[in-house]
N, C-alpha and C positions, 0 to 999 in steps of 0.2 A: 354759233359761238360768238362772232362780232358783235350780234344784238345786246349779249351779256357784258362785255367788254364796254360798247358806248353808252350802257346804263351806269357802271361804275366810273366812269371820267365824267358824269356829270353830279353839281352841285345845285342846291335850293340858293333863294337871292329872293327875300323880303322884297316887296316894292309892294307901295298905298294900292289900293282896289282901284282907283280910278285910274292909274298911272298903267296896271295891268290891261284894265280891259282896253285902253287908247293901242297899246301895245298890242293885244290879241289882234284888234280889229285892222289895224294897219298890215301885220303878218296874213291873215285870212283873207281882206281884200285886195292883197299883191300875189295871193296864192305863195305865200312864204311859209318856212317854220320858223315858230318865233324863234329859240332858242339860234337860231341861225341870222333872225335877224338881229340880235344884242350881240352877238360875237362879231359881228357885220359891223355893226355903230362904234364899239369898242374900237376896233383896228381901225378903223377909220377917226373916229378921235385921238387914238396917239398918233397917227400920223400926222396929224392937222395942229400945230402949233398952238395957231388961232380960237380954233377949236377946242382944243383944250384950256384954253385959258377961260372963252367963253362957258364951259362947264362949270370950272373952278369957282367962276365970279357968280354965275347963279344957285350953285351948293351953297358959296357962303352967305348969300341972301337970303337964300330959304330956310337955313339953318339959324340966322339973325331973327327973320321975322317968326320962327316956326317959338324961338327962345321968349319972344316979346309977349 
């Protein structure tokens, strides 16, 4: 019954094909699950001021250059 339970708390999230498989393989060769390692990056980027902003500032470049 938990199995049913943590299939329902989870959601789909678009990301580029290239961005996934860099994703998969870093999860696989850390012997990680990926969804465990985005939820991982996540809490770790709000925690991180820096980091955050560092995000912020390459969204909006790539979303600049992605526009051009």
């Amino acid at each position: 019954m938990a199995t049913d339970k943590s299939k329902n708390d989870r959601k789909k999230i678009a990301v580029e094909e290239p961005t996934y498989d860099q994703l998969k393989n870093f999860s696989r060769f850390n012997g990680l699950k990926t969804r465990t390692v985005v939820a991982c990056m996540v809490n770790i980027m709000l925690q991180d001021e820096v980091l955050s902003r560092r995000v912020v500032e390459q969204c909006l470049a790539a979303d600049s250059e992605e526009a051009n």
